[in-house]
VOBA-296606 format. One record per residue (C-alpha): residue in one letter; y, z, x; residue number from 1. Coordinates in steps of 0.2 Angstrom, whole numbers. Each point is the difference from the previous one (the first is absolute). Example, Ala and Ser with C-alpha at 12.3 -4.5 7.8 and 13.67 -1.06 7.14 Angstrom:
("A" (-22 39 62) 1)
("S" (17 -3 6) 2)
This chain:
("X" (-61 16 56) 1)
("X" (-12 -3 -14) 2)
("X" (10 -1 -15) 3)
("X" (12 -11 12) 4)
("X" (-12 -14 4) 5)
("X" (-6 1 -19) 6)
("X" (16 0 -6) 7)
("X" (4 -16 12) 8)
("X" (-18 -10 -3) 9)
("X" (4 4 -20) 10)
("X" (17 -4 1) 11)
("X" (5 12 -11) 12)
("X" (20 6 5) 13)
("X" (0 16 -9) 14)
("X" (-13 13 -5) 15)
("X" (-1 1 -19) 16)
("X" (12 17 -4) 17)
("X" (10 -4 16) 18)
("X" (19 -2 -2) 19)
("X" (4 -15 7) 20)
("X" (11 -1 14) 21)
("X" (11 -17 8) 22)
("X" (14 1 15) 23)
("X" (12 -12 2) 24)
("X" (5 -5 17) 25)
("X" (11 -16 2) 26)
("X" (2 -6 19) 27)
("X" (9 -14 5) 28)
("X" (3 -6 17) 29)
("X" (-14 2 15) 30)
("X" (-15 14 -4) 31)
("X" (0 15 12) 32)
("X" (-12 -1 15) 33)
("X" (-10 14 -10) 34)
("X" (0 -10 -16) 35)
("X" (-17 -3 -1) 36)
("X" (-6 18 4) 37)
("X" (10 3 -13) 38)
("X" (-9 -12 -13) 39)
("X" (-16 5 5) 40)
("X" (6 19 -4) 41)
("X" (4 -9 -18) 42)
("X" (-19 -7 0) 43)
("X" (-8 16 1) 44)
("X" (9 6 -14) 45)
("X" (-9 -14 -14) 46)
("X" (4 13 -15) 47)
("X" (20 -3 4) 48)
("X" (7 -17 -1) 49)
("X" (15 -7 10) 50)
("X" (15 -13 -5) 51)
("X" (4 -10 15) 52)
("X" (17 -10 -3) 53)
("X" (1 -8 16) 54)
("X" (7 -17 9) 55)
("X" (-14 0 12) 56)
("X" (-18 -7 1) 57)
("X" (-13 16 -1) 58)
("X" (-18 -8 3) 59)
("X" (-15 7 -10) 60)
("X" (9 14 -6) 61)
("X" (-12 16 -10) 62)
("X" (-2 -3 -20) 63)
("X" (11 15 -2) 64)
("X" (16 -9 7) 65)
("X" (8 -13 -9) 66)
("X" (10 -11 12) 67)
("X" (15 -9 -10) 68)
("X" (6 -15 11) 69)
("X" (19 4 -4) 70)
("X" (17 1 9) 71)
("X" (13 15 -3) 72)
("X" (9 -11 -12) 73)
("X" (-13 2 -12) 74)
("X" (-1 18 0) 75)
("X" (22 1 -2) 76)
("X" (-3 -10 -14) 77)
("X" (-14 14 -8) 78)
("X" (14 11 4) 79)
("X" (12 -9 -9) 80)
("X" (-11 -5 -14) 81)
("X" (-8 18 -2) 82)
("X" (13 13 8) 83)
("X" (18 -8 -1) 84)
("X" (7 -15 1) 85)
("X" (11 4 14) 86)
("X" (-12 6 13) 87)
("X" (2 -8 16) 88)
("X" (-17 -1 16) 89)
("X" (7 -10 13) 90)
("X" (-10 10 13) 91)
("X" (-17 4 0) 92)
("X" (2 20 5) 93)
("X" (12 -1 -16) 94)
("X" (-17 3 -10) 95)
("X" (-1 16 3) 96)
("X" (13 7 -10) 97)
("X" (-10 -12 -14) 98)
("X" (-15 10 1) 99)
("X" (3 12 -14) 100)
("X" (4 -18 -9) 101)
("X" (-17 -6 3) 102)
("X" (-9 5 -18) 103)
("X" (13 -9 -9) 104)
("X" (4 -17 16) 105)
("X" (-20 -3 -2) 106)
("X" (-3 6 -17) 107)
("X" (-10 -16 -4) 108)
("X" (-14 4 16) 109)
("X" (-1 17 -5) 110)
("X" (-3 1 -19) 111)
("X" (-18 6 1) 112)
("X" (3 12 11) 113)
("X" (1 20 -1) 114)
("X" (12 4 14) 115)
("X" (7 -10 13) 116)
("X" (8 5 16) 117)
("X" (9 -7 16) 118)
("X" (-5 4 17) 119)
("X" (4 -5 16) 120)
("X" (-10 -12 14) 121)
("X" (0 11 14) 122)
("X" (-12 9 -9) 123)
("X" (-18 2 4) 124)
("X" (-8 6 -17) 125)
("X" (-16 13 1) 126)
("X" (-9 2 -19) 127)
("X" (15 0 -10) 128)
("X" (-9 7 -14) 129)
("X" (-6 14 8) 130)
("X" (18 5 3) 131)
("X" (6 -7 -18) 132)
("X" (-13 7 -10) 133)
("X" (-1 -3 -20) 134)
("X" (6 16 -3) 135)
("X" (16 -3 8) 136)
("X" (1 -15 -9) 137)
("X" (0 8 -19) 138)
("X" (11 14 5) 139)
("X" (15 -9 9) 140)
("X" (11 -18 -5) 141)
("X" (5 -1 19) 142)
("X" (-10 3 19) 143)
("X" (10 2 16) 144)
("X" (18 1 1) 145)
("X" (4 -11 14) 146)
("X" (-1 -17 3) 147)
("X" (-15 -3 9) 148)
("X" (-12 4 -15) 149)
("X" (4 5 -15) 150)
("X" (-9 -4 -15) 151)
("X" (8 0 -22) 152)
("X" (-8 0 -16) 153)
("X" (2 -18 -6) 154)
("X" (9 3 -16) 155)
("X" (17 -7 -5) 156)
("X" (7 20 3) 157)
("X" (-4 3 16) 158)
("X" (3 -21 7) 159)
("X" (18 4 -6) 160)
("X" (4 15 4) 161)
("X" (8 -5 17) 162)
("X" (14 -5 -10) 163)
("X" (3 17 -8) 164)
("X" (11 5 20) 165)
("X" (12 -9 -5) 166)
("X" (12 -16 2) 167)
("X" (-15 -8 9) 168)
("X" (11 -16 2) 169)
("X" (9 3 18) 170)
("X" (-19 5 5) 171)
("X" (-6 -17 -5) 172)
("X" (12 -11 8) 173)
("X" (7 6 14) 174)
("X" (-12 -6 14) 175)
("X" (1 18 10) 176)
("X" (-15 7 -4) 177)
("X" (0 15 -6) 178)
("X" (-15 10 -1) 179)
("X" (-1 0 -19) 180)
("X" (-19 3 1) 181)
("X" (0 16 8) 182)
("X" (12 6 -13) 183)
């Protein structure tokens, strides 16, 4: 609890040596009832950011989460800017098979980052870095394997290498969702 208030008076996001960590979680449409729970899981965690790409008001939000005012037009257009041109997001639950797309959709918000990661917003969060400790981070490119939270080295190997399964195409149009980030 020490080191947490220092680190929040200070405002110092990341302990010198610390790999630093963002998740990406666009939500468009109504919050969940628990959303704010949520956030203030997010707050007690100041040495990981969050990238909020959202179409709703989020009042007085924690210094680690970085609310973008935006609508799920702008984020098919990242996708077709940064992944294909052809991709297709009419439906916000259609992101999820765009997690795995995320280092390269937001590649501009993420550039000074180490890893970043997707998670879910039906999650309470403990100390995420007792769980994902620095060792963890130097030995493996990817954490978690299913779409709730998973976190990838930020390099250009690992941010593309969803496209290594194959023709990605019928995954990124058709507006079924797939479950392409539990793969």
């Amino acid at each position: 609890a020490c080191i947490r208030s220092t680190i929040r008076v200070l405002g110092v996001k990341n302990i010198i040596g610390m790999k630093k960590i963002i998740f990406i979680v666009p939500w468009f449409g109504p919050f969940r009832k628990d959303f704010y729970f949520w956030l203030k899981s997010a707050e007690y965690n100041p040495t990981v950011d969050f990238l909020l790409p959202t179409d709703q008001d989020v009042n007085m939000p924690p210094d680690n989460v970085k609310v973008i005012k935006t609508n799920l037009s702008y984020v098919e257009n990242l996708a077709k800017t940064f992944v294909w041109e052809g991709c297709v997001i009419s439906k916000p639950y259609k992101m999820c098979d765009y997690k795995v797309a995320y280092g390269e959709m937001f590649q501009d918000y993420i550039k000074e980052y180490d890893f970043w990661g997707h998670c879910d917003m039906d999650m309470i969060f403990g100390d995420i870095r007792h769980f994902v400790t620095e060792d963890l981070l130097e030995r493996y490119d990817r954490l978690g394997v299913d779409g709730f939270f998973s976190l990838f080295r930020n390099t250009e190997e690992v941010n593309s290498i969803y496209k290594k399964v194959g023709d990605i195409t019928k995954i990124f149009t058709d507006q079924q969702p797939f479950g392409f980030d539990e793969w």
